[in-house]
C-alpha positions as a LaTeX table, in Angstrom:
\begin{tabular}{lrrr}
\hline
Residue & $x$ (\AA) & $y$ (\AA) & $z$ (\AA) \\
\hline
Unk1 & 129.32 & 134.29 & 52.80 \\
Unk2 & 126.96 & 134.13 & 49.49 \\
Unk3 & 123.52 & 134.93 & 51.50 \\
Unk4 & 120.83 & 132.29 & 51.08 \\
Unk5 & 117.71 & 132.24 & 49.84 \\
Unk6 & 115.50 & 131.02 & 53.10 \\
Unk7 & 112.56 & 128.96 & 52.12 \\
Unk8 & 109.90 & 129.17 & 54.51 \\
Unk9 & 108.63 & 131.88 & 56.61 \\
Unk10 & 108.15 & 130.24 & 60.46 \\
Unk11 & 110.30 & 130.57 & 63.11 \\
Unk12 & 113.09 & 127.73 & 61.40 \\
Unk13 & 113.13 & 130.67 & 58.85 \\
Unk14 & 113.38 & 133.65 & 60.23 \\
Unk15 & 116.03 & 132.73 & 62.75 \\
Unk16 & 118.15 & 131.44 & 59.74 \\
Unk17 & 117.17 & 134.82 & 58.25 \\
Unk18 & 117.91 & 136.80 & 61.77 \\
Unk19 & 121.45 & 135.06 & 61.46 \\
Unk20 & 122.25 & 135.50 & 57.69 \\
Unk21 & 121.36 & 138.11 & 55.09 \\
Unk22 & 119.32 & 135.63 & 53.60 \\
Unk23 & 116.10 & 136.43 & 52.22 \\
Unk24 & 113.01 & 135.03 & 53.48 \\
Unk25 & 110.46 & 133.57 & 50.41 \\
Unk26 & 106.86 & 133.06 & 52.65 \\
Unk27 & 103.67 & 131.20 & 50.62 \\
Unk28 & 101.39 & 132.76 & 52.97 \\
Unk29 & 100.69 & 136.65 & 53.20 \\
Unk30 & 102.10 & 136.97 & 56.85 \\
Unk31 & 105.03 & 134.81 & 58.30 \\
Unk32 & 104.79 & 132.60 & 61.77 \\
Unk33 & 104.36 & 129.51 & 60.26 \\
Unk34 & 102.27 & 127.16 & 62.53 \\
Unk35 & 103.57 & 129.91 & 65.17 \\
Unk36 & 102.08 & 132.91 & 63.47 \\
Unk37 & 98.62 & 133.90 & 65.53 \\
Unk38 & 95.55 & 135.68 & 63.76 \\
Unk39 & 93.60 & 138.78 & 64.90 \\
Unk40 & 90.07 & 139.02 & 63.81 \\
Unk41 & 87.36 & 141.21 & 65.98 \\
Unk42 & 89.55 & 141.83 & 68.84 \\
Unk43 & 90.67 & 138.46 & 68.97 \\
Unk44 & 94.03 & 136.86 & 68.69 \\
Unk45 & 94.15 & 132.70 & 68.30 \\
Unk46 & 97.20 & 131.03 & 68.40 \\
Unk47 & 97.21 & 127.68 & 66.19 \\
Unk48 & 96.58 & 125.86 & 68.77 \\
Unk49 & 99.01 & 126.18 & 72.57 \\
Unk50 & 101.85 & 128.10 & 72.01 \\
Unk51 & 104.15 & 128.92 & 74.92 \\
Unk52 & 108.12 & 129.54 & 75.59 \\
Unk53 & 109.35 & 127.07 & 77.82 \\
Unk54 & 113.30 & 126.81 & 77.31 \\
Unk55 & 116.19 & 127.79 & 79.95 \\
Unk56 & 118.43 & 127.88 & 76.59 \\
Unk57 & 120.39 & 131.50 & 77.58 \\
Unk58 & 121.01 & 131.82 & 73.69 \\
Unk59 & 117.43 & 131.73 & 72.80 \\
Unk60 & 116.28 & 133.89 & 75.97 \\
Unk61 & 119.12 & 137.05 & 74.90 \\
Unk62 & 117.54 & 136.57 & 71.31 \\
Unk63 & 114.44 & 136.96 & 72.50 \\
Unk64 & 115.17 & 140.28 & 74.44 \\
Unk65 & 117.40 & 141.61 & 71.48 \\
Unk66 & 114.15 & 141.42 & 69.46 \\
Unk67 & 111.61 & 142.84 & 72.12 \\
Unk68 & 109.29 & 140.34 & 71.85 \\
Unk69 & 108.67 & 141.24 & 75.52 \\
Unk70 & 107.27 & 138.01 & 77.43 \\
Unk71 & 105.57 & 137.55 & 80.43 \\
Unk72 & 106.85 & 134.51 & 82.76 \\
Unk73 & 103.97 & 132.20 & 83.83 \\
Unk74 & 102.81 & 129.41 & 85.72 \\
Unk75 & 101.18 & 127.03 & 84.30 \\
Unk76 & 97.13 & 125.85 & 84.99 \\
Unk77 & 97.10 & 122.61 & 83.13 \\
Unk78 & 94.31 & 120.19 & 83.61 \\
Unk79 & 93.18 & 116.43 & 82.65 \\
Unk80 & 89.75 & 115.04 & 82.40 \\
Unk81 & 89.37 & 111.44 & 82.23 \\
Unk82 & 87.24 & 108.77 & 84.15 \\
Unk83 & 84.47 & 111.63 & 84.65 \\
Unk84 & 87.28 & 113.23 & 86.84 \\
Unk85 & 89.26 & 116.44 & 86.73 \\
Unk86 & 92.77 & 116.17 & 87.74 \\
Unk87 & 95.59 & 118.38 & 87.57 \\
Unk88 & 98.73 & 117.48 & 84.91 \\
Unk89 & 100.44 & 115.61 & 84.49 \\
Unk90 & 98.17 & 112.61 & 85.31 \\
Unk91 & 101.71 & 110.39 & 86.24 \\
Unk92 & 101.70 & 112.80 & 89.39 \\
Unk93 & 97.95 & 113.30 & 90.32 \\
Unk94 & 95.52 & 110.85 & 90.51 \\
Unk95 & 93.63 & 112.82 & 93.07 \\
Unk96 & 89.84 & 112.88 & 92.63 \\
Unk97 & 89.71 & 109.89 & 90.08 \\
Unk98 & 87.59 & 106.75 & 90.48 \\
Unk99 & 89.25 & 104.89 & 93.84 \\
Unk100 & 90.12 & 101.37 & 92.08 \\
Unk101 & 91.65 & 103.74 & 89.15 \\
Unk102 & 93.91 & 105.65 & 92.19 \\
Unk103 & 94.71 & 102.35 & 93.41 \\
Unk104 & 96.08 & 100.37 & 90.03 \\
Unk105 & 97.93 & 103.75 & 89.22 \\
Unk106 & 99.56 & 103.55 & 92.79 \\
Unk107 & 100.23 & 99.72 & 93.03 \\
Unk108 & 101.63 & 99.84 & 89.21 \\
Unk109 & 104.03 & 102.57 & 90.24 \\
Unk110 & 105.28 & 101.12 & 92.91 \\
Unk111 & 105.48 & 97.52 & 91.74 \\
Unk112 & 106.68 & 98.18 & 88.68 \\
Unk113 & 108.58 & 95.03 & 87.59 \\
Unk114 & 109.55 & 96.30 & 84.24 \\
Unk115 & 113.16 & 97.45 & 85.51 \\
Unk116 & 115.25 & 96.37 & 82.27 \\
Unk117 & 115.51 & 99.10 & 80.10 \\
Unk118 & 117.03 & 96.83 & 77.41 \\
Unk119 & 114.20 & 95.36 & 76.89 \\
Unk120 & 112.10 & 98.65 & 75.75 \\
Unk121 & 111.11 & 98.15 & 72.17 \\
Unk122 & 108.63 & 100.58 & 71.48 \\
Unk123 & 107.18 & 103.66 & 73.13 \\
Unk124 & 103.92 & 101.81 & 74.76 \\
Unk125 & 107.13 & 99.82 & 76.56 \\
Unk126 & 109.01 & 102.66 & 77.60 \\
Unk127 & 105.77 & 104.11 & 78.94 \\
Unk128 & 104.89 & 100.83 & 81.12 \\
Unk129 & 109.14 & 101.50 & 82.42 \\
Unk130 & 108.70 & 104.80 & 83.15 \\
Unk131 & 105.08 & 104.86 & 85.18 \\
Unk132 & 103.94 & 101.19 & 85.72 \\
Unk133 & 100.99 & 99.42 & 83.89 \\
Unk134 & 98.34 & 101.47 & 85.83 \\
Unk135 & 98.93 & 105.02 & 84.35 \\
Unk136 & 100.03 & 103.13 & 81.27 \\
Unk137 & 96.81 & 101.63 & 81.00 \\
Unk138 & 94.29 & 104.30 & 82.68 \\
Unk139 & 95.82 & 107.66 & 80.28 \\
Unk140 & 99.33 & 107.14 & 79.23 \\
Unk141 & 98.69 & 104.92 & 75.89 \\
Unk142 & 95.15 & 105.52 & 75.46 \\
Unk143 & 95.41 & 109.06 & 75.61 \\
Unk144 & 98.61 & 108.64 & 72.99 \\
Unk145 & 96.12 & 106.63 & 70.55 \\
Unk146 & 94.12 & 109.78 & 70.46 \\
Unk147 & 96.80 & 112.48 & 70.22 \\
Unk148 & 98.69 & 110.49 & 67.45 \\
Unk149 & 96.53 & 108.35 & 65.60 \\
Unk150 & 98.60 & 105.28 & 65.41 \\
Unk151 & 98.69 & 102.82 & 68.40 \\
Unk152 & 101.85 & 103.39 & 71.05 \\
Unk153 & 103.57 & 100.21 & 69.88 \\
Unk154 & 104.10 & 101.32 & 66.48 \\
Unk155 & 105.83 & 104.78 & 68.27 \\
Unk156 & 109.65 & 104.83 & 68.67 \\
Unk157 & 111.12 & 106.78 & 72.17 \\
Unk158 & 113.56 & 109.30 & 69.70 \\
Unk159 & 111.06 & 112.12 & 70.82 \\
Unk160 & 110.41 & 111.54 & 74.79 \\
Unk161 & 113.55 & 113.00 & 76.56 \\
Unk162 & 111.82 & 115.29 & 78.82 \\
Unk163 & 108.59 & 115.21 & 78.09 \\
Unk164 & 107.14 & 112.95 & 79.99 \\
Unk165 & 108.33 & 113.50 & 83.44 \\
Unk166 & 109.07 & 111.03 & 86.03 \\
Unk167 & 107.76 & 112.11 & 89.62 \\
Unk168 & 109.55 & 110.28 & 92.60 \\
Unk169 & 107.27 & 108.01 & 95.10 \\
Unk170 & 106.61 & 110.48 & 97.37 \\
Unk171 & 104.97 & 112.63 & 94.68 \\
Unk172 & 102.96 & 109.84 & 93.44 \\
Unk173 & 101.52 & 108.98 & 96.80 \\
Unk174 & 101.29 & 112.98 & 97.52 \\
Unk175 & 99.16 & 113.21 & 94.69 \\
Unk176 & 96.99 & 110.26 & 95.07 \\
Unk177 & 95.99 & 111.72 & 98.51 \\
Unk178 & 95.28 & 115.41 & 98.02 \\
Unk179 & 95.55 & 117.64 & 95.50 \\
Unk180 & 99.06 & 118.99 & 95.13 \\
Unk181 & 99.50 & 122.15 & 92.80 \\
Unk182 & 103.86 & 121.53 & 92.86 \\
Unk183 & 104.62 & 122.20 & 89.02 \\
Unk184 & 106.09 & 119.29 & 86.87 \\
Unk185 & 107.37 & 119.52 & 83.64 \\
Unk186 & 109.75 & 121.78 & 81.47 \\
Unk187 & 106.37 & 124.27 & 80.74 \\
Unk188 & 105.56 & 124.15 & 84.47 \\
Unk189 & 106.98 & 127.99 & 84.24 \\
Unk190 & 106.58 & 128.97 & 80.75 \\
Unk191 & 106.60 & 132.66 & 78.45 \\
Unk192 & 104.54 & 134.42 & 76.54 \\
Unk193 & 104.11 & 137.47 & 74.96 \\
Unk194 & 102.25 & 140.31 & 76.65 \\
Unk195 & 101.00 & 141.56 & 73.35 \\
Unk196 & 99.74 & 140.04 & 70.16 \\
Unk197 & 99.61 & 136.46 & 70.69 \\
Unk198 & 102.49 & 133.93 & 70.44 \\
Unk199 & 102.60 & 134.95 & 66.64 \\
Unk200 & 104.53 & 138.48 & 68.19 \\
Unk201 & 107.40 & 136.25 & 68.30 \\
Unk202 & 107.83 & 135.65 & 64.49 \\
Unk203 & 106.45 & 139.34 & 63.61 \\
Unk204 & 109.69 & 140.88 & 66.29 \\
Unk205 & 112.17 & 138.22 & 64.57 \\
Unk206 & 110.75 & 139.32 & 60.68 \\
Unk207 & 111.32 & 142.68 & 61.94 \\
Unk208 & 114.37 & 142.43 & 61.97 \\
Unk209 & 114.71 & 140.85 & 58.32 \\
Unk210 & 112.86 & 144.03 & 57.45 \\
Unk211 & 112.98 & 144.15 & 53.66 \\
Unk212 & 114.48 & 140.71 & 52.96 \\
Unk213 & 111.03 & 139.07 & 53.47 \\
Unk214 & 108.66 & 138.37 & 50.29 \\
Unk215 & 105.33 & 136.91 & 50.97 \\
Unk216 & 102.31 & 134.91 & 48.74 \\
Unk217 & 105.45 & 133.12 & 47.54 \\
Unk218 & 105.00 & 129.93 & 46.95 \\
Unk219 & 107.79 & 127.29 & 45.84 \\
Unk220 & 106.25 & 125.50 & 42.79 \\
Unk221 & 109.61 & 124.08 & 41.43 \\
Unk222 & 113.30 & 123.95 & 42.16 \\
Unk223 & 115.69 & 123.31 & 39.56 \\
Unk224 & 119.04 & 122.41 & 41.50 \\
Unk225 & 121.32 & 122.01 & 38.33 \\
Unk226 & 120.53 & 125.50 & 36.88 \\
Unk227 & 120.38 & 126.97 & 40.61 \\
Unk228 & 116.71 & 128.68 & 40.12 \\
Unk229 & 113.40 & 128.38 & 41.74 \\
Unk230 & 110.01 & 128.69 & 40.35 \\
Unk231 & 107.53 & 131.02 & 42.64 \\
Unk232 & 103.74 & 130.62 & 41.98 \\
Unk233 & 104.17 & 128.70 & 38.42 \\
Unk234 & 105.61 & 131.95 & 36.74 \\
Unk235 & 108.73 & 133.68 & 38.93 \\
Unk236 & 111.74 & 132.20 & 38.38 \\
Unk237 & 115.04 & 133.51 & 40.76 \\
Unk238 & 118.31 & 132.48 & 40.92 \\
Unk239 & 120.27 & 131.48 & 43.74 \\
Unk240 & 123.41 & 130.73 & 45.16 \\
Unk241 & 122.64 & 129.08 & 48.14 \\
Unk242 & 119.49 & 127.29 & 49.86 \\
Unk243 & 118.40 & 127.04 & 53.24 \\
Unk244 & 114.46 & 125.14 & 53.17 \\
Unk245 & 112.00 & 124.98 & 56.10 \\
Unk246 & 109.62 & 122.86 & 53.39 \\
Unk247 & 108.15 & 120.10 & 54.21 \\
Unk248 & 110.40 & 117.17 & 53.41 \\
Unk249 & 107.69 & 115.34 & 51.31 \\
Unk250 & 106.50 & 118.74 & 49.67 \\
Unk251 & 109.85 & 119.40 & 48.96 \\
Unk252 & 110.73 & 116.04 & 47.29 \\
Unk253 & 107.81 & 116.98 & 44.88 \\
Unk254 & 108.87 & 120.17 & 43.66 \\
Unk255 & 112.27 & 118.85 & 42.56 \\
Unk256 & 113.50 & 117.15 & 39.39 \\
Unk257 & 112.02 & 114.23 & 38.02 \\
Unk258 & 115.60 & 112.30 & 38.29 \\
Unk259 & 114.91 & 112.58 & 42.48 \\
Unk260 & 116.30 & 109.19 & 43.13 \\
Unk261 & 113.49 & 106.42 & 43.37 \\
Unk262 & 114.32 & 105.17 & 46.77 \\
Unk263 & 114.67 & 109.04 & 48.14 \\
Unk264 & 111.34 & 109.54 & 46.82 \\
Unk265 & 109.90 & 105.95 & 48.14 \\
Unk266 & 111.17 & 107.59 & 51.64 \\
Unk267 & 109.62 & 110.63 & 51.67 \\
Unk268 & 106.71 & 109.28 & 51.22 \\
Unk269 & 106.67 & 106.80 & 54.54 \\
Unk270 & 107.13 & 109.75 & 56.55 \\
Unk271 & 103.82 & 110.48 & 58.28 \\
Unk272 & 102.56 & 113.32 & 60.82 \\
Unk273 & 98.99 & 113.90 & 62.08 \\
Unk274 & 96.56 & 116.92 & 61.33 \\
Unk275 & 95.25 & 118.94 & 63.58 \\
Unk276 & 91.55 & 121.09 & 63.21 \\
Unk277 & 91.23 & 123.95 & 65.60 \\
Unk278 & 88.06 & 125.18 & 66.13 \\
Unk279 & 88.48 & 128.87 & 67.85 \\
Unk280 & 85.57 & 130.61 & 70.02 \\
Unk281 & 84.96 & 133.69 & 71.06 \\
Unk282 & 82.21 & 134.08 & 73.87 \\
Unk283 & 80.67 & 137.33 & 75.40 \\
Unk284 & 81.66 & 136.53 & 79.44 \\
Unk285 & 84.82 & 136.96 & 80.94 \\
Unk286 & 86.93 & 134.81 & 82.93 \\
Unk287 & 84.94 & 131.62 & 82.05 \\
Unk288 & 87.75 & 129.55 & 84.14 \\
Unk289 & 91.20 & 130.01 & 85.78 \\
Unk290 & 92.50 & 127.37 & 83.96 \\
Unk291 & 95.45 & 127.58 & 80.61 \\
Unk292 & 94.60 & 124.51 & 78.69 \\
Unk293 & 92.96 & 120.69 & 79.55 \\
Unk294 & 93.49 & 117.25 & 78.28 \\
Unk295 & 90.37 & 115.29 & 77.56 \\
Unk296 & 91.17 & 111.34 & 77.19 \\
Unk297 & 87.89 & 109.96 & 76.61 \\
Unk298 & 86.91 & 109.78 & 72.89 \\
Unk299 & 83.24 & 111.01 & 72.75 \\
Unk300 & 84.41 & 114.12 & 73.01 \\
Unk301 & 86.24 & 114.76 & 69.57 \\
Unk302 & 89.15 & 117.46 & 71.15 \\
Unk303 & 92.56 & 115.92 & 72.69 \\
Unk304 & 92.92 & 119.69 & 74.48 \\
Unk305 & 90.73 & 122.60 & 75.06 \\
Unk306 & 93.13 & 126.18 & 75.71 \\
Unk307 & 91.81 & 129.64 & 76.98 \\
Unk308 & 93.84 & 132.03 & 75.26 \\
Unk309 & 92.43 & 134.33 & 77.03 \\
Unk310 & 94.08 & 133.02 & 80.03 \\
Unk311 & 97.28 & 133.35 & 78.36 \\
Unk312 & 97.49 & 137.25 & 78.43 \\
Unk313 & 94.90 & 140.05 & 78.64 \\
Unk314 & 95.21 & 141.40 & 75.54 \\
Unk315 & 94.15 & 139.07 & 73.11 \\
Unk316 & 90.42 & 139.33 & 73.61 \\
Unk317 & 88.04 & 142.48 & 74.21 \\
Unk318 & 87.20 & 143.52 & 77.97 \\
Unk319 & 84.49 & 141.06 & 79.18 \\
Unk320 & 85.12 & 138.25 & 76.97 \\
Unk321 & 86.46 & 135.21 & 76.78 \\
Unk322 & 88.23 & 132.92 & 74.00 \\
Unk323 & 88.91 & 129.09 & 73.76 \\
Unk324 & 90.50 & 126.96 & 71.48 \\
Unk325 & 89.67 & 122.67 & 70.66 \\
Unk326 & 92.36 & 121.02 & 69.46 \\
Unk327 & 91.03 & 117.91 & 67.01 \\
Unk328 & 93.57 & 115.48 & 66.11 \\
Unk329 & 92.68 & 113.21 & 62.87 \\
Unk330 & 94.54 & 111.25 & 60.76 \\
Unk331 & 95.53 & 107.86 & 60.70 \\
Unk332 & 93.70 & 105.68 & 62.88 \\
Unk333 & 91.56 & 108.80 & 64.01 \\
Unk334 & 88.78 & 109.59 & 61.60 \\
Unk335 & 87.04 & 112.96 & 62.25 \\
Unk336 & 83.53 & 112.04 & 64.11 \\
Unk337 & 81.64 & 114.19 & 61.62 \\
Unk338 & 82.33 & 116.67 & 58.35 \\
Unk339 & 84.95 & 119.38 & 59.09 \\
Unk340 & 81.96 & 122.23 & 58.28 \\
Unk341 & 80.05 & 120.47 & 61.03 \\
Unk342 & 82.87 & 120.21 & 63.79 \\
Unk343 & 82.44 & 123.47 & 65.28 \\
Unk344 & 78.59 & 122.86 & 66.05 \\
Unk345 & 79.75 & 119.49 & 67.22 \\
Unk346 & 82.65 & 121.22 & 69.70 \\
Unk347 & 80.47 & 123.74 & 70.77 \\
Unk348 & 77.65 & 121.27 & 72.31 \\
Unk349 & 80.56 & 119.25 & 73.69 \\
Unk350 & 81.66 & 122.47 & 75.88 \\
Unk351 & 78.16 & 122.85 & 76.75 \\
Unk352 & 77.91 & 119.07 & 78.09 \\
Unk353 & 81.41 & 119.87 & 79.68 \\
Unk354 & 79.79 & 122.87 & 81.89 \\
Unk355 & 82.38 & 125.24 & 79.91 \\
Unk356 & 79.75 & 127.27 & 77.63 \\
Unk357 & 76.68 & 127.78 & 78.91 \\
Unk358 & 73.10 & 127.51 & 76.59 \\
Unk359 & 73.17 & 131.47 & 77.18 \\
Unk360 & 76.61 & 131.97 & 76.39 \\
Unk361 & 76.42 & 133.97 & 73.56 \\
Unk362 & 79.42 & 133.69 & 70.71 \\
Unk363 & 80.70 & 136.75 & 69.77 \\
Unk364 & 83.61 & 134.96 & 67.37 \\
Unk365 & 84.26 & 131.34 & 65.85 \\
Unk366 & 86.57 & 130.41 & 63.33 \\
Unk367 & 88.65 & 126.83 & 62.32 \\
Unk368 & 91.79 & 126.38 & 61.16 \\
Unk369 & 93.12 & 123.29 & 59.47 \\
Unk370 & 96.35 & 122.13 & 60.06 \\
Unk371 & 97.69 & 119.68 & 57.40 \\
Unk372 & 101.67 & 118.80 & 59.16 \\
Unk373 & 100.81 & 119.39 & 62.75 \\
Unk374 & 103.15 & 116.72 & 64.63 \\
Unk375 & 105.95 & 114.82 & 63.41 \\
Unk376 & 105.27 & 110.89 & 64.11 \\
Unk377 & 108.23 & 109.40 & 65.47 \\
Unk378 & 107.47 & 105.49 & 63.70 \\
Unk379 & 110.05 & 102.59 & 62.58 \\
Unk380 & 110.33 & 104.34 & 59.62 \\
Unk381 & 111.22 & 108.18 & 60.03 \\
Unk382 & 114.63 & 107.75 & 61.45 \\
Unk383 & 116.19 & 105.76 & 58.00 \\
Unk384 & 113.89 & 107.64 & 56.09 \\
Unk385 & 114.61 & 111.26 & 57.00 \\
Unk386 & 118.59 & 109.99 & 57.05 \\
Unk387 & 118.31 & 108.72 & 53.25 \\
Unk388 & 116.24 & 112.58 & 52.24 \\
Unk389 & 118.88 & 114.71 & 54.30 \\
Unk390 & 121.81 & 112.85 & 52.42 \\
Unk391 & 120.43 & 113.26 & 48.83 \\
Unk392 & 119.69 & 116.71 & 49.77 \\
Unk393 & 123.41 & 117.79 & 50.38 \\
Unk394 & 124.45 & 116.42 & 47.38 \\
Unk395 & 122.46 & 118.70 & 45.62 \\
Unk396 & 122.99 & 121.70 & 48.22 \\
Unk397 & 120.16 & 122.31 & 49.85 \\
Unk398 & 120.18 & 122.53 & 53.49 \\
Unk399 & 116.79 & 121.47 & 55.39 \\
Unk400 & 115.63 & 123.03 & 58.83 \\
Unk401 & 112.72 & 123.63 & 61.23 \\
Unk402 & 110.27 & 120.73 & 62.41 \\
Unk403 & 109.24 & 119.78 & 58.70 \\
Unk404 & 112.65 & 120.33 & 57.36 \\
Unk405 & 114.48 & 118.25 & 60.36 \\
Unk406 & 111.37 & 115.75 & 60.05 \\
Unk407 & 110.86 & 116.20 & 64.50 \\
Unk408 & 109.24 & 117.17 & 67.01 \\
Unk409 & 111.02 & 120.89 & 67.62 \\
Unk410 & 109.95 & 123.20 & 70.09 \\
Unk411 & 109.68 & 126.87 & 69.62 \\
Unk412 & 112.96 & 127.45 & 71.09 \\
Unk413 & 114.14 & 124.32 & 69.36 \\
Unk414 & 112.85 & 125.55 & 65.57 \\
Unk415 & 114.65 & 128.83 & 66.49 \\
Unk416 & 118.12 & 127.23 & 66.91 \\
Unk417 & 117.48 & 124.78 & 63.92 \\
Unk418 & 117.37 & 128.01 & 61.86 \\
Unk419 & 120.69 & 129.45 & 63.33 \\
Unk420 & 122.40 & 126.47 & 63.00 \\
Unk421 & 121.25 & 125.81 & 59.41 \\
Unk422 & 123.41 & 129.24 & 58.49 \\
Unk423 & 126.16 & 127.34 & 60.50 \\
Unk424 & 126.29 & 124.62 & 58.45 \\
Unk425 & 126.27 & 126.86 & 54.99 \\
Unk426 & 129.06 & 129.01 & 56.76 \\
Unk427 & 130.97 & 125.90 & 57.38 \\
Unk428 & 130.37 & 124.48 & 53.98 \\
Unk429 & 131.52 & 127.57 & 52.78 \\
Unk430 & 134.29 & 128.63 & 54.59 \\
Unk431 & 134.83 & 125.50 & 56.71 \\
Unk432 & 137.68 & 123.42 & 54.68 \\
Unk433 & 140.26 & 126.67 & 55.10 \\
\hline
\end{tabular}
């Protein structure tokens, strides 16, 4: 097989570069992509949660073969909403909310006349056929106007499959009376790294690309007729074939200007959210038991707070302790004040929370902004990421990862979109014979 070049150093691209012989070209100066983690101080931040939840036996041997080493854990997941803390997921644990809240959620569970799946039309739909109008109404699409920016009835169901799951009565009622700590969920028993963050993932995989891995290379221009690519306005290298984690609507850009109108006219409808992380590092250890918590109520700007140092013991110094806000914006979610003014504003947030303390003193604080954070599953992805995935195998180019397939992939899921992106070039290649 005529290696590829492999555009795109995240976990799409190093798996397609762990299968191949391809090399890797990465804009940044390390690779991970939006799984890559940073160490500053003694700290390591994730951007934003990062675990390993799949049962996929392919991806689990990989992961041994590269000695990323993971630890298997249960998960501490939490939801406040309605002045209440609750355990997730809220479908399953109403326990310790307001009483009349406990009772709609109940009574809209179990008297859930919405029974005709035919009828779904929209995610906010499938949500009321799943759970009933109560947890619809008290988290489900409230909490989803937050997270996403755009309201649930403008939301197709292509991404749900398991992540919402369904608990059976007897759960329901079980966790309306007491609190019950029975895991639900595919991350109810999740991996992660004993060492170095989630980001040791990506730096085991690039090990073993060692030496077909070029970083600060950014993709400026692709020329598809001549087979080159322009790095950083000034590199040009040939190539024989492509394999692109890109962005589909950064991708679009950087080719020709003959990129048919209506391929161009899709790329632009597609749409994700951004996310801002604001990462803190305090000077007291074991500031809660908890992994990560949903907060539904909009005067506080985060959709989730994470302790990474929950997560393992080695990614924060002895006697400290590290958190991470998630702030989604975008959309119909403005940013409540100036991005250099969010951290101040998540910081006295925590303190009104009864997380940081006045005295806590903070040893480490950093942001990072993340432009494509997740894919938004609207009317208008499906036809349009159809029409950009069509134009781009007529000019070779095969598209992977969660920006490349345009979805919402999981770790595992970005891992196997890499492998079978080398598939699909060894069946274009040698498939006909």
């Amino acid at each position: 097989m005529k290696e590829p070049l492999i555009l795109g150093g995240g976990l799409a691209g190093l798996s397609a570069g762990y299968h191949s012989n391809g090399t890797i070209f990465e804009e940044k100066s390390n690779v991970g992509g939006h799984a890559r983690s940073s160490y500053k101080n003694g700290f390591i931040f994730d951007e934003g949660i990062h675990v390993l939840h799949t049962k996929n036996e392919y991806v689990l041997n990989l992961i041994e073969e590269i000695n990323a080493d993971l630890d298997i854990r249960d998960r501490n997941a939490w939801i406040f909403s309605h002045g209440a803390m609750t355990r997730f997921p809220f479908q399953a644990n109403t326990y310790g909310l307001p009483i009349n809240i406990v009772k709609d959620c109940l009574l809209g569970f179990i008297k859930n006349d919405f029974i005709d799946k035919k009828k779904i039309k929209n995610y906010e739909d499938w949500i009321h056929y799943m759970f009933g109008n109560g947890i619809a109404k008290h988290f489900l699409v409230p909490y989803s106007q937050k997270f996403w920016g755009v309201d649930a009835k403008e939301l197709t169901t292509d991404w749900v499959s398991v992540r919402h799951p369904k608990p059976t009565i007897d759960e329901v009622l079980t966790g309306a009376l007491q609190e019950q700590k029975k895991g639900f969920g595919i991350n109810a028993v999740y991996r992660y790294p004993k060492q170095g963050g989630f980001g040791n993932i990506a730096k085991c995989l690039a090990n073993k690309c060692n030496g077909r891995i070029k970083t600060n290379m950014e993709v400026t221009n692709i020329d598809p007729y001549k087979k080159e690519i322009e790095f950083n306005s000034e590199e040009i290298i040939g190539y024989e074939n492509v394999i692109s984690t890109l962005p589909l609507p950064d991708l679009i850009k950087i080719l020709p200007d003959d990129v048919p109108i209506d391929v161009k006219d899709a790329a632009g409808r597609l749409k994700t959210n951004s996310f801002f992380v604001v990462n803190i590092g305090i000077n007291r250890e074991k500031i809660t038991d908890k992994n990560w918590i949903y907060y539904l109520d909009k005067k506080y700007s985060f959709v989730r707070v994470s302790f990474p140092s929950n997560q393992s013991d080695h990614v924060s110094p002895p006697g400290t302790s590290s958190i991470s806000a998630e702030i989604a914006y975008g959309h119909g979610n403005p940013l409540p004040v100036s991005k250099e003014k969010l951290a101040d504003r998540v910081i006295d947030e925590l303190i009104s929370l009864n997380i940081l303390k006045n005295v806590d003193e903070i040893v480490y604080l950093d942001t990072i902004d993340i432009k494509y954070a997740y894919v938004i599953f609207d009317k208008e992805r499906k036809p349009a990421v159809q029409k950009i995935h069509k134009y781009l195998k007529t000019i070779g180019i095969i598209p992977c990862g969660r920006y490349g397939i345009w979805a919402y992939l999981w770790s595992d899921e970005a891992i196997l979109s890499g492998k079978k992106a080398v598939e699909i070039l060894h069946k274009r290649q040698f498939g006909k014979s």
